[in-house]
SELOLUM-35947 format. One record per residue: chain; x, y, z of N, C-alpha, C, O, CB in turn; residue in one letter. Coordinates in steps of 0.1 Angstrom, whole numbers, plus 5000, padded with zeros to 4 digits. Glycine has a CB too. Layout:
# residues N
+-------+------+------+------+------+------+------+------+------+------+------+------+------+------+------+------+------+
| torfi |   nu |   nv |   nw |  cau |  cav |  caw |   cu |   cv |   cw |   ou |   ov |   ow |  cbu |  cbv |  cbw | seti |
+-------+------+------+------+------+------+------+------+------+------+------+------+------+------+------+------+------+
|     A |    X |    Y |    Z |    X |    Y |    Z |    X |    Y |    Z |    X |    Y |    Z |    X |    Y |    Z |    A |
...
+-------+------+------+------+------+------+------+------+------+------+------+------+------+------+------+------+------+
//
This chain:
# residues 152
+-------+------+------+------+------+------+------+------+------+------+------+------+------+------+------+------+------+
| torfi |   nu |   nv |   nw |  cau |  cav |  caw |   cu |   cv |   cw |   ou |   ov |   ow |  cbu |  cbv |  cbw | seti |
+-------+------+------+------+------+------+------+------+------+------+------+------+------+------+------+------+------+
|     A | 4780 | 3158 | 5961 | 4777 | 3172 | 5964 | 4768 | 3177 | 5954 | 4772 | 3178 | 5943 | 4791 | 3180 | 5965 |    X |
|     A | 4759 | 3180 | 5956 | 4748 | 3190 | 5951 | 4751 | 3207 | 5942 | 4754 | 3218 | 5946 | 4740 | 3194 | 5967 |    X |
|     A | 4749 | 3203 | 5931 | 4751 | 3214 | 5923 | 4749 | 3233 | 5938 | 4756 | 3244 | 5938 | 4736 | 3212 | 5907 |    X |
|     A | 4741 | 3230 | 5945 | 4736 | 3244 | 5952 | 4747 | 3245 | 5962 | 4749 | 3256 | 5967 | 4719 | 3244 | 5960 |    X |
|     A | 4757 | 3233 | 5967 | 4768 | 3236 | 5974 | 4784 | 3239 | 5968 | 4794 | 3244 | 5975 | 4768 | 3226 | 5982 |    X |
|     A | 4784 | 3236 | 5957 | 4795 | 3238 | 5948 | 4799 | 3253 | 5947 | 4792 | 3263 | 5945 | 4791 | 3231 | 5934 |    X |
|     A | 4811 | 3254 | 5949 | 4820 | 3273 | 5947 | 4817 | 3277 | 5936 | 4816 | 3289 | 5935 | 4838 | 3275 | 5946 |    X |
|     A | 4814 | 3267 | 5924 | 4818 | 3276 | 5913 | 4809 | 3258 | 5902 | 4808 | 3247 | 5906 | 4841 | 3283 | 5913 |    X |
|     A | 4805 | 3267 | 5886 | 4799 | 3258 | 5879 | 4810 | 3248 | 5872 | 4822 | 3250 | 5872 | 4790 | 3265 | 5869 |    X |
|     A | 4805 | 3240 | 5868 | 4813 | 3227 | 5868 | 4807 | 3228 | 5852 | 4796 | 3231 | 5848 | 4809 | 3212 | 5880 |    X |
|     A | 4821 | 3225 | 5847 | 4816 | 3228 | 5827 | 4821 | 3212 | 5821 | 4830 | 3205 | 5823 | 4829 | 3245 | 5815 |    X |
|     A | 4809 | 3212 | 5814 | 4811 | 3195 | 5811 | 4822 | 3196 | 5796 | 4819 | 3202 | 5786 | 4791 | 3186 | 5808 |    X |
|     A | 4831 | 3188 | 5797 | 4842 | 3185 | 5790 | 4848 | 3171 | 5787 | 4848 | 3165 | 5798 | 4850 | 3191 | 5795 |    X |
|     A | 4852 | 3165 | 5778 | 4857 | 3148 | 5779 | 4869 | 3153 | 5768 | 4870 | 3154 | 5756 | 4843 | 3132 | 5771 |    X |
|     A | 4876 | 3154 | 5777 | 4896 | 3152 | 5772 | 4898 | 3138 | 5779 | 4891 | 3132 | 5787 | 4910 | 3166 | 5779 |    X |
|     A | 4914 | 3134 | 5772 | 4918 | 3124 | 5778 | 4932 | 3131 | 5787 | 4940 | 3140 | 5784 | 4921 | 3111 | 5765 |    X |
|     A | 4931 | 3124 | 5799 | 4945 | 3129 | 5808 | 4948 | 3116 | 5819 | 4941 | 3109 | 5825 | 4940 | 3146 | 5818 |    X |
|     A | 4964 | 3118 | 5816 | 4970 | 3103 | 5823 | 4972 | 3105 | 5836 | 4980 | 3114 | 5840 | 4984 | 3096 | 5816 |    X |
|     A | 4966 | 3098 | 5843 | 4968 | 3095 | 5857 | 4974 | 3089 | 5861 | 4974 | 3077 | 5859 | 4961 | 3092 | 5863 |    X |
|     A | 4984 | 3096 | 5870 | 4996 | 3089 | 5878 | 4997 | 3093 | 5893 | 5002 | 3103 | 5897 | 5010 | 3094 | 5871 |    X |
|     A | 4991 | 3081 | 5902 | 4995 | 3077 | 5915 | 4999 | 3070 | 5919 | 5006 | 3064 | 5911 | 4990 | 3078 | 5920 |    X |
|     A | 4999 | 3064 | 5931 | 5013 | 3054 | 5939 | 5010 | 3045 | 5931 | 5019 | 3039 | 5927 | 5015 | 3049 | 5956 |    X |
|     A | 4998 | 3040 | 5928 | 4994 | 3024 | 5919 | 4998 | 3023 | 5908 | 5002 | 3012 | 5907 | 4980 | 3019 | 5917 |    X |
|     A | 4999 | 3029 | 5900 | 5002 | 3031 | 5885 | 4999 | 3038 | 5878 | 4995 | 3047 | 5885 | 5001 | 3024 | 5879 |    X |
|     A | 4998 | 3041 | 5864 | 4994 | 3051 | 5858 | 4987 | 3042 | 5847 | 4989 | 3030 | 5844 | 5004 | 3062 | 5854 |    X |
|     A | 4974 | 3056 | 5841 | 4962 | 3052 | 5833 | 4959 | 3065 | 5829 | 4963 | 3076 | 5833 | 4950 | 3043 | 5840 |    X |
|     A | 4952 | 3061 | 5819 | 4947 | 3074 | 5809 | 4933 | 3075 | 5812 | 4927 | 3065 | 5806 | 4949 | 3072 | 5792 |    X |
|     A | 4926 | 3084 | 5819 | 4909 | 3087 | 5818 | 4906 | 3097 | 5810 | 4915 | 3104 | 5803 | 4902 | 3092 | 5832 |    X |
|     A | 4888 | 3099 | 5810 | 4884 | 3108 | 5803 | 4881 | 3117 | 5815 | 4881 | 3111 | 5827 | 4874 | 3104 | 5791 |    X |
|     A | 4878 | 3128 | 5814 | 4870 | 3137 | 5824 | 4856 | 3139 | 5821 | 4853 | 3136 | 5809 | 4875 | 3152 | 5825 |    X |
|     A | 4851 | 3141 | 5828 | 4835 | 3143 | 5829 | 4829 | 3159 | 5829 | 4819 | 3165 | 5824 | 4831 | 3137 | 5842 |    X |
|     A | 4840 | 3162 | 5839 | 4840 | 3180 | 5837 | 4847 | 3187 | 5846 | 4851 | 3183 | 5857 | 4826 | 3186 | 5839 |    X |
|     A | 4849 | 3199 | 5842 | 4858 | 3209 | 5847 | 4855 | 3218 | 5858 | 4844 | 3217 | 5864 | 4862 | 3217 | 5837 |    X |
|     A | 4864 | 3228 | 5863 | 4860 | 3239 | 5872 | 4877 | 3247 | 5868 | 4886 | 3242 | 5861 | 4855 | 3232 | 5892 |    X |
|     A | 4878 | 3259 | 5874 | 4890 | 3264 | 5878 | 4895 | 3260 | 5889 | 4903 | 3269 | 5894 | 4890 | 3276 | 5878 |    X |
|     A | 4895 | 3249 | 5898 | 4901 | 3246 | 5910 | 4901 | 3230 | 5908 | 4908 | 3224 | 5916 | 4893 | 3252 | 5924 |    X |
|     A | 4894 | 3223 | 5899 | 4895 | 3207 | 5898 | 4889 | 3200 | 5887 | 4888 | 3205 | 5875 | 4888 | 3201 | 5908 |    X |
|     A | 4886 | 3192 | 5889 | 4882 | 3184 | 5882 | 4878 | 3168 | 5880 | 4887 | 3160 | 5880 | 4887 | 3187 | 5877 |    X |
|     A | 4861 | 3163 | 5876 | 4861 | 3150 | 5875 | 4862 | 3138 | 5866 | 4854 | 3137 | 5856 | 4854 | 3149 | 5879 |    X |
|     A | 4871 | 3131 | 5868 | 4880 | 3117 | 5864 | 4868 | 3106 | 5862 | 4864 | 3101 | 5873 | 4893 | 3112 | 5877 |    X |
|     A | 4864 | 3103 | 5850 | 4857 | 3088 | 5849 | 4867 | 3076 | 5855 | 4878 | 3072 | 5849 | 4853 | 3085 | 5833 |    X |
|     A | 4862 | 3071 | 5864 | 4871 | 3053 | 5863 | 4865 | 3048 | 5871 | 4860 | 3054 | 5881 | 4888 | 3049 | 5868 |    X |
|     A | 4863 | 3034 | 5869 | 4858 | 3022 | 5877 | 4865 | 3017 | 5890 | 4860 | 3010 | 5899 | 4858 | 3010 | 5869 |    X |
|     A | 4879 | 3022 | 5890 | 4892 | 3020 | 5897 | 4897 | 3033 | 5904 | 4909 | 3037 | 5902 | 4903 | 3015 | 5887 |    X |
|     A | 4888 | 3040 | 5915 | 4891 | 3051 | 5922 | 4905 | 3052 | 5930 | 4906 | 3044 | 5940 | 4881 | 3053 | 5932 |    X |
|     A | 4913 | 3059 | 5926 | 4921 | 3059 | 5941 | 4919 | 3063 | 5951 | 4913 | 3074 | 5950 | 4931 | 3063 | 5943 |    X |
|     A | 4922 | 3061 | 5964 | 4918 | 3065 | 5981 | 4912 | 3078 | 5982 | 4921 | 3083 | 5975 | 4932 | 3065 | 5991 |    X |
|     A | 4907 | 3084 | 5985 | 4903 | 3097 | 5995 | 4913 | 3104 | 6001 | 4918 | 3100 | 6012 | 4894 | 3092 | 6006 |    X |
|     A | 4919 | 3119 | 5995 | 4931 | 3123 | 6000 | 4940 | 3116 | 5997 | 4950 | 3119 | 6003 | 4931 | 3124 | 6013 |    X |
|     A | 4942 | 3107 | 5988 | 4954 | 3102 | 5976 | 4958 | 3112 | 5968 | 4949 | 3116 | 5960 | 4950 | 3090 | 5966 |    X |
|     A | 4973 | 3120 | 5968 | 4979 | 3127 | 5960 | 4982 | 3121 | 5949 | 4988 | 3110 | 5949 | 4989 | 3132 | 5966 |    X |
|     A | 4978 | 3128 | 5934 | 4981 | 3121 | 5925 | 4985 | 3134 | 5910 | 4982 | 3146 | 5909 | 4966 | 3110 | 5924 |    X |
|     A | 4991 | 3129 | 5904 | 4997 | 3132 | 5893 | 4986 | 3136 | 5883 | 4975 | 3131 | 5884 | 5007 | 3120 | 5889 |    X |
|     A | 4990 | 3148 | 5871 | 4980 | 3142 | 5863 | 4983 | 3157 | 5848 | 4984 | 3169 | 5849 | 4960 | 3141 | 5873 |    X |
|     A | 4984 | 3147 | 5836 | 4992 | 3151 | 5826 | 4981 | 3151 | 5820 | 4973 | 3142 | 5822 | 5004 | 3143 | 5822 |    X |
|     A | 4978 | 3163 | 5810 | 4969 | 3163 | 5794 | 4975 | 3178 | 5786 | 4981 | 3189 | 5789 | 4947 | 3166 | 5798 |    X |
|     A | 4970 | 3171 | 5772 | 4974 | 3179 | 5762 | 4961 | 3192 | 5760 | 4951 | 3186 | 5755 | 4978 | 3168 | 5748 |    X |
|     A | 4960 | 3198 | 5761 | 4943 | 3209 | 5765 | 4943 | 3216 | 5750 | 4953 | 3222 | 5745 | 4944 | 3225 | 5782 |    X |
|     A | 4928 | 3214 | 5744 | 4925 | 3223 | 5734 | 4924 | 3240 | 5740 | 4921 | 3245 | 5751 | 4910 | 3217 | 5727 |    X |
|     A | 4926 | 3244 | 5730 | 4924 | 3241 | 5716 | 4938 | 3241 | 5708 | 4937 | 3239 | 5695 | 4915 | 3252 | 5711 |    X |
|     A | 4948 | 3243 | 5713 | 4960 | 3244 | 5713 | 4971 | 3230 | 5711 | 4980 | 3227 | 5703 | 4960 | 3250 | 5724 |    X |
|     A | 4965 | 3225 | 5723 | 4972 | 3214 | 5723 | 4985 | 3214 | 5736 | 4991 | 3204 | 5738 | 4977 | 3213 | 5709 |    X |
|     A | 4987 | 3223 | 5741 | 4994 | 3229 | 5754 | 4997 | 3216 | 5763 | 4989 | 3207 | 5766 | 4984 | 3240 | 5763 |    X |
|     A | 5007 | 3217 | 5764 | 5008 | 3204 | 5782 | 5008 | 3206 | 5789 | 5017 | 3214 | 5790 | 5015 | 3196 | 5789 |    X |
|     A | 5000 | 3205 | 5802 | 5002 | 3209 | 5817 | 5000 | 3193 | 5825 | 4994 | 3183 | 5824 | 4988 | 3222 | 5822 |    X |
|     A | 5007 | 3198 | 5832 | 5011 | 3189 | 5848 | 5006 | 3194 | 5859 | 5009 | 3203 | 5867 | 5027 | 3188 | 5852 |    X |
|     A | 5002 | 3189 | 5859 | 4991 | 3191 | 5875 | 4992 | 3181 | 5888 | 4991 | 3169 | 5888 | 4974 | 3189 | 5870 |    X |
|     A | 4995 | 3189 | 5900 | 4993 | 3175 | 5914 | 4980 | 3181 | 5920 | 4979 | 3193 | 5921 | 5007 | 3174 | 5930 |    X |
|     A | 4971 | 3171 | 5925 | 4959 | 3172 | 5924 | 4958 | 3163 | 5939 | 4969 | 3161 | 5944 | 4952 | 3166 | 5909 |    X |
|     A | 4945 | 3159 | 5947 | 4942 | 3153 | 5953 | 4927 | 3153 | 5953 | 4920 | 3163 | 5951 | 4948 | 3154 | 5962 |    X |
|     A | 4924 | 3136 | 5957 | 4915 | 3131 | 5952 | 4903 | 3138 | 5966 | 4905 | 3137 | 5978 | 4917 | 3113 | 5948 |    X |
|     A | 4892 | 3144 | 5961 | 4885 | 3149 | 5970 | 4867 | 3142 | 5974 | 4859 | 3144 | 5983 | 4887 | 3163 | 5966 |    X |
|     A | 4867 | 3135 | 5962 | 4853 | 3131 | 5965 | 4858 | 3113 | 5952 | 4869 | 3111 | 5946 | 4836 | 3148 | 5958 |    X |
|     A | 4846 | 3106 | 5954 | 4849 | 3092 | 5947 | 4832 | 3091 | 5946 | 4824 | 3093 | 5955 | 4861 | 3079 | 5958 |    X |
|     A | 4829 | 3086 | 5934 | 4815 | 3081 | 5934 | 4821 | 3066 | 5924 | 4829 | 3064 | 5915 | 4801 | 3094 | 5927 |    X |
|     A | 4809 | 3056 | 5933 | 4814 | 3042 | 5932 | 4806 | 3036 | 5917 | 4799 | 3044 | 5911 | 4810 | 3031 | 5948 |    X |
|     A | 4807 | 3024 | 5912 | 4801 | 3025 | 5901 | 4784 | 3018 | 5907 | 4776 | 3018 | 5898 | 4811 | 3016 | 5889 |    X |
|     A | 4780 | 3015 | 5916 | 4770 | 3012 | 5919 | 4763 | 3024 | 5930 | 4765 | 3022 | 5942 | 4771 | 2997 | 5923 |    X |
|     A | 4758 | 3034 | 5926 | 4755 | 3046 | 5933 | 4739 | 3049 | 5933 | 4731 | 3046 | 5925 | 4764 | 3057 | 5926 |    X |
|     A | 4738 | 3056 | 5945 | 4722 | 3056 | 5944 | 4716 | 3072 | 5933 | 4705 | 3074 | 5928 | 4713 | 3057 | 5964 |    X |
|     A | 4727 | 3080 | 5933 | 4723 | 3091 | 5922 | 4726 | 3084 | 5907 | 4729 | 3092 | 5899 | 4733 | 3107 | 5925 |    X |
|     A | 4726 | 3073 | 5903 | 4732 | 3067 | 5889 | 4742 | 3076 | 5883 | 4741 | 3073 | 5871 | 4722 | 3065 | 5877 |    X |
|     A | 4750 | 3083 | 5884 | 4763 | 3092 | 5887 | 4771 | 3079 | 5874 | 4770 | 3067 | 5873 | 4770 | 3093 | 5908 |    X |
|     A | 4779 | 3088 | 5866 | 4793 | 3081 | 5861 | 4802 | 3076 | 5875 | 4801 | 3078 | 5887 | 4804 | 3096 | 5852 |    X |
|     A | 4811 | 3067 | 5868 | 4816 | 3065 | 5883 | 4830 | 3072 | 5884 | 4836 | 3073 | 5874 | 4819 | 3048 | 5886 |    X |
|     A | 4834 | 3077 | 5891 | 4846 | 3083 | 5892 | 4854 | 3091 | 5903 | 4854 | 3088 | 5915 | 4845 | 3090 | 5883 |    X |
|     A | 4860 | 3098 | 5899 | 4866 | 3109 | 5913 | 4867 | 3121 | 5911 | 4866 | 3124 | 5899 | 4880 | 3107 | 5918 |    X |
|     A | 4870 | 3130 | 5920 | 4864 | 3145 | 5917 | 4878 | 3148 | 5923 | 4883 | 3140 | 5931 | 4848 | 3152 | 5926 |    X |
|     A | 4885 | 3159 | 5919 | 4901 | 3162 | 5923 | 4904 | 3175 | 5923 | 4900 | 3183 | 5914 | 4912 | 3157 | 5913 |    X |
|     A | 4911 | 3180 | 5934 | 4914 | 3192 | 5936 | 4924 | 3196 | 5935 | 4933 | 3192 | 5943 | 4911 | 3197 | 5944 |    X |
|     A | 4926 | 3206 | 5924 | 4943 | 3208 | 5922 | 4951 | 3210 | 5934 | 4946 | 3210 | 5945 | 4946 | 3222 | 5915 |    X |
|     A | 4962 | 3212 | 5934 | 4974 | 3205 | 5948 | 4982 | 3220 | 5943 | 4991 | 3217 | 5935 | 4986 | 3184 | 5946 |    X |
|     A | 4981 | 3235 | 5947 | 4994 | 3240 | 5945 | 4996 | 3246 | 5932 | 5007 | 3249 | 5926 | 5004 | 3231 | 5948 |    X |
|     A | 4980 | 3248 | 5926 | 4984 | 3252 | 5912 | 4984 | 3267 | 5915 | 4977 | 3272 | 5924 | 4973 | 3246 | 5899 |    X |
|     A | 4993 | 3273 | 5908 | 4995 | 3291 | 5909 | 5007 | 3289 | 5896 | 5013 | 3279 | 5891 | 5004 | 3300 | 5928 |    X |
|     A | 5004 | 3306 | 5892 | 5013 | 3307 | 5881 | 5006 | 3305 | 5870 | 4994 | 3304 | 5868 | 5023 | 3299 | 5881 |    X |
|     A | 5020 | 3305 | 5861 | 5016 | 3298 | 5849 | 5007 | 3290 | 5845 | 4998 | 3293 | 5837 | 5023 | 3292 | 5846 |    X |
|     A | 5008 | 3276 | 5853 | 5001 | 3266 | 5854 | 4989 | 3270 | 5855 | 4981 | 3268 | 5846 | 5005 | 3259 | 5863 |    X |
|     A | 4986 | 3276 | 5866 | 4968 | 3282 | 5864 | 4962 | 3286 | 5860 | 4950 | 3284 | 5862 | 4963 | 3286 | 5867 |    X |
|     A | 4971 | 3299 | 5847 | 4970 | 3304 | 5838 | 4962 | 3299 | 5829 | 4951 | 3303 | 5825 | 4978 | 3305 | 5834 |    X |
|     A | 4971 | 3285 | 5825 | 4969 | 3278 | 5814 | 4957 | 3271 | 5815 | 4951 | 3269 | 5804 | 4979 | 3270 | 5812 |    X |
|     A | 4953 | 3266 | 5828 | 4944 | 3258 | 5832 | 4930 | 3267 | 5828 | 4921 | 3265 | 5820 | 4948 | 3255 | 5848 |    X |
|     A | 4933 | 3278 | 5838 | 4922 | 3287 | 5837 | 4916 | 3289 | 5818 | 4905 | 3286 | 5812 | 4930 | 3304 | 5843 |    X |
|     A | 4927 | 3293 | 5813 | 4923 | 3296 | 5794 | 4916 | 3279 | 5795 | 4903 | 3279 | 5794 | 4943 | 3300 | 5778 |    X |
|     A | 4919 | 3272 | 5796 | 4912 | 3259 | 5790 | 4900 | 3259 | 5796 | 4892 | 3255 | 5788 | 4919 | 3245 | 5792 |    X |
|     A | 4895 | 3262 | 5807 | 4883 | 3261 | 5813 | 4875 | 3272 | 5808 | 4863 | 3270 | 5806 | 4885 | 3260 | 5828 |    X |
|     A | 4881 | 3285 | 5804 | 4873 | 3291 | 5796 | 4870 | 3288 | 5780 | 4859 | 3288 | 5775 | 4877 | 3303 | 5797 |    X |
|     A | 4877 | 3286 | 5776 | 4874 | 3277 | 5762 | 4866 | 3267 | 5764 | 4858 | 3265 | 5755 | 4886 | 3271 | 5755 |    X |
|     A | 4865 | 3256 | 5775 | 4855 | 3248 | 5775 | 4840 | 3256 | 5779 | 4830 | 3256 | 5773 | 4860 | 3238 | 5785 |    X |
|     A | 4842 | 3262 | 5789 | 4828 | 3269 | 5791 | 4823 | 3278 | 5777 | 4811 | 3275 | 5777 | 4828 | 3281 | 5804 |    X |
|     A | 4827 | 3289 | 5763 | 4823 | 3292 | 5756 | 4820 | 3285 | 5746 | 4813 | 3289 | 5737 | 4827 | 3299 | 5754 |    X |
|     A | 4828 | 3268 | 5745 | 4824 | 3262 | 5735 | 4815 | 3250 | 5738 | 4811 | 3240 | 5730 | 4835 | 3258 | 5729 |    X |
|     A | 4811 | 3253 | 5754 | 4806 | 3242 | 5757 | 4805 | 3222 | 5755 | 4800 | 3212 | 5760 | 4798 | 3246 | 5753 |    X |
|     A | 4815 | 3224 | 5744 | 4816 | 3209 | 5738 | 4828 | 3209 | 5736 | 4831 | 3218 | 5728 | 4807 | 3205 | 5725 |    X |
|     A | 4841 | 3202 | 5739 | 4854 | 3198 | 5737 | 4853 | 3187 | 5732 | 4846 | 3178 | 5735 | 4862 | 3197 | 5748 |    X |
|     A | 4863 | 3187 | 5722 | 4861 | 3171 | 5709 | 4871 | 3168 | 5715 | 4880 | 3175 | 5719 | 4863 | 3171 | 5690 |    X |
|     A | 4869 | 3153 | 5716 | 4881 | 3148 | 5717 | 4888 | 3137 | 5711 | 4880 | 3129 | 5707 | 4881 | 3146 | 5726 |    X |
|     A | 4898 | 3136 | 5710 | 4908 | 3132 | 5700 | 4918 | 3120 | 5709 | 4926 | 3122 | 5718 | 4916 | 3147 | 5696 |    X |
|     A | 4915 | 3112 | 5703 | 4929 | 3104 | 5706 | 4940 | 3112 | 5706 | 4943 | 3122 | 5699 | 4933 | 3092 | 5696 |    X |
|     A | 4947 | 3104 | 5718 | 4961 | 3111 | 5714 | 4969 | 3110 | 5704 | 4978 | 3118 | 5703 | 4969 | 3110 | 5721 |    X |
|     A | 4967 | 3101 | 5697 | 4981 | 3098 | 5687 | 4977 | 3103 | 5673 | 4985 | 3105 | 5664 | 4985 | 3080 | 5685 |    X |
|     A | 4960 | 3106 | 5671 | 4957 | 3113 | 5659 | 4957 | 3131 | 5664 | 4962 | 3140 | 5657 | 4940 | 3107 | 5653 |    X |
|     A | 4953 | 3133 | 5676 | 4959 | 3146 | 5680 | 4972 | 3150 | 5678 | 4974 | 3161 | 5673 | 4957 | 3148 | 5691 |    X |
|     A | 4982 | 3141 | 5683 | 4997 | 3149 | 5677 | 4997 | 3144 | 5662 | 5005 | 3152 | 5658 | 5013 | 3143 | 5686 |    X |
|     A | 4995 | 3140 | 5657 | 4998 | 3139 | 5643 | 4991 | 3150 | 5634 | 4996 | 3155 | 5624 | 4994 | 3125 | 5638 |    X |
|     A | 4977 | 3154 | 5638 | 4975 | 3168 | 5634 | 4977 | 3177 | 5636 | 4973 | 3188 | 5631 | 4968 | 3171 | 5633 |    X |
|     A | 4989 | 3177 | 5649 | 4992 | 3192 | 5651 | 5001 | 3197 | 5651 | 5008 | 3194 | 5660 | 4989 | 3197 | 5659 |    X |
|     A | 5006 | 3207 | 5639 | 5016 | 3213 | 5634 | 5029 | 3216 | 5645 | 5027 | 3220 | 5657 | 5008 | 3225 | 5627 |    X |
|     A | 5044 | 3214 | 5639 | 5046 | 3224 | 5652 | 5054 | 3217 | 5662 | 5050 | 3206 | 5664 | 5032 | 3227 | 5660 |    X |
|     A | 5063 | 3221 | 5668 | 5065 | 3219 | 5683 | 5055 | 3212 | 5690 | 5045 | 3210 | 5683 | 5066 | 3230 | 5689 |    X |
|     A | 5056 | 3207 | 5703 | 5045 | 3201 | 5710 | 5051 | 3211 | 5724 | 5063 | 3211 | 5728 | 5044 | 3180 | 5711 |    X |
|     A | 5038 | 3219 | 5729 | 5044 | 3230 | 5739 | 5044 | 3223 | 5753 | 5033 | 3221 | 5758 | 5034 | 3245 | 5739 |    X |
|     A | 5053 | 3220 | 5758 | 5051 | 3215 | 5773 | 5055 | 3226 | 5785 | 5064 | 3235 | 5786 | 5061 | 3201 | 5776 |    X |
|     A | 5040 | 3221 | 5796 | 5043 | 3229 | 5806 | 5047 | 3223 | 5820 | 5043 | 3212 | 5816 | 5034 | 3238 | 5806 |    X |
|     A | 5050 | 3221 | 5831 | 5049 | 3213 | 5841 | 5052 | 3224 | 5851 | 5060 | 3233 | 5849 | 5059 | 3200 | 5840 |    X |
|     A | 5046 | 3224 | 5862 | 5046 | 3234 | 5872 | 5062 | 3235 | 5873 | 5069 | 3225 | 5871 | 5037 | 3229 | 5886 |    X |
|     A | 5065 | 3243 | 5875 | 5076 | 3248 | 5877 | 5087 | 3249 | 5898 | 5080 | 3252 | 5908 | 5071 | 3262 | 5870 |    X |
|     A | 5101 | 3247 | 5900 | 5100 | 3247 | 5907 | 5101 | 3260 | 5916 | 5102 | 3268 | 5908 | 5103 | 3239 | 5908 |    X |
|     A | 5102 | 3264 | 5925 | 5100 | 3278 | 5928 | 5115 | 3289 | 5923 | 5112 | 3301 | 5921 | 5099 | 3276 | 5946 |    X |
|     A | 5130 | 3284 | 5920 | 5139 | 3289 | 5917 | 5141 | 3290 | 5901 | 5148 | 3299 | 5896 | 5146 | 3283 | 5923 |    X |
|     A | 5136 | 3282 | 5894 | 5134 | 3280 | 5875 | 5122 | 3292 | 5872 | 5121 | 3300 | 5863 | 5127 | 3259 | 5868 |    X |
|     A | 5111 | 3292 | 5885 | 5101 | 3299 | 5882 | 5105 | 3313 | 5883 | 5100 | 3320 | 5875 | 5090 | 3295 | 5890 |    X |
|     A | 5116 | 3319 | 5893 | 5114 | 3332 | 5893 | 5124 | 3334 | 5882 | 5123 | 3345 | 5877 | 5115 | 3340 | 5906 |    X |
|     A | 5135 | 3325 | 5877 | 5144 | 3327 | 5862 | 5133 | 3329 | 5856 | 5134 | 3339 | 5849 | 5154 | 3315 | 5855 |    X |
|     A | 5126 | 3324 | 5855 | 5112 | 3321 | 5841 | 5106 | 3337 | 5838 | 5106 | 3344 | 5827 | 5093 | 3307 | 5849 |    X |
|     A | 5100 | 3341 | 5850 | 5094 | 3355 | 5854 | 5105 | 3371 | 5850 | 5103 | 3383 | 5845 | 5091 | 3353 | 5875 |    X |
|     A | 5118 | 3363 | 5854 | 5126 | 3373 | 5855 | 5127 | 3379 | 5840 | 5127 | 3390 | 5834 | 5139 | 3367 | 5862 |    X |
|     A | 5128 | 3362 | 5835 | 5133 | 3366 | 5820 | 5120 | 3368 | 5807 | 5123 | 3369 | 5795 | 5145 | 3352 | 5816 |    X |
|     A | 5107 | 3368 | 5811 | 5097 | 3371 | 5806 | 5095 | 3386 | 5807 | 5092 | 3392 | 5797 | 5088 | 3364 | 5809 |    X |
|     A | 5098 | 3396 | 5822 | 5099 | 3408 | 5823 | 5111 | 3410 | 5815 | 5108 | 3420 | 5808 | 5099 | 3412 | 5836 |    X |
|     A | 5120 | 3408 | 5812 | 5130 | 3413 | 5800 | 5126 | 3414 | 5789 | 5132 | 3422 | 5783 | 5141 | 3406 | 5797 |    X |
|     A | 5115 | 3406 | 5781 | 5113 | 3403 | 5768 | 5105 | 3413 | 5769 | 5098 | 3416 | 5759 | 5109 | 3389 | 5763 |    X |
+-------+------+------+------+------+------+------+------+------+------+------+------+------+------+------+------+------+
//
């Protein structure tokens, strides 16, 4: 797809985030962002319209989010645009919180233009602290969640 058909700019980012669908799970880098998706480097695409899982720790913070995604576009590693090879993914149902969170990272990637990235295992070891996890929530924990944030 052609940058002039795309909804919205695509901000180039390389975090690491583990991918989990029916085949197994693996850790990619991304290539780059949007507020509705995002593209996955791998040599090993899953299917077209394959619902898939997908876990990362997001600067600058270090935050967890869980995301269900489906795979919306696939470019192969022998391509006639010489393209990275990979898959392009559209979040599955993100609202809330979750989007929130998503959203702040994609703005931090777009003002810093450059996201470092960090192994994971030297990333948690530098970072102070709790490790904050988020995972979409299910619709009954979510309105406890809401309920009890309007209290605070």
């Amino acid at each position: 797809m052609g940058a002039e058909q795309r909804r919205e700019e695509r901000i180039p980012a390389r975090i690491a985030m583990r991918l989990v669908s029916k085949s197994g799970s693996t850790t990619l880098m991304t290539e780059d962002v949007s507020n509705q998706g995002l593209f996955l480097r791998t040599d090993s695409p899953p299917k077209l319209r394959q619902l898939i899982r997908i876990t990362a720790e997001l600067p600058p913070d270090g935050t967890e989010l869980t995301v269900h995604a489906m795979v919306v576009h696939r470019v192969g590693a022998s391509n006639d645009h010489r393209r990275v090879p990979g898959i392009g993914v559209r979040f599955y149902g993100l609202g809330g919180v979750a989007d929130q969170v998503w959203r702040r990272f994609v703005r931090y990637a777009s003002a810093n233009r450059t996201v470092v990235i960090e192994p994971p295992a030297a990333a948690k070891a530098a970072r102070p602290g709790p490790k904050r996890p988020f995972a979409p929530p299910t619709p009954a924990p979510f309105a406890a969640m809401v309920a009890a944030a309007s209290a605070a």
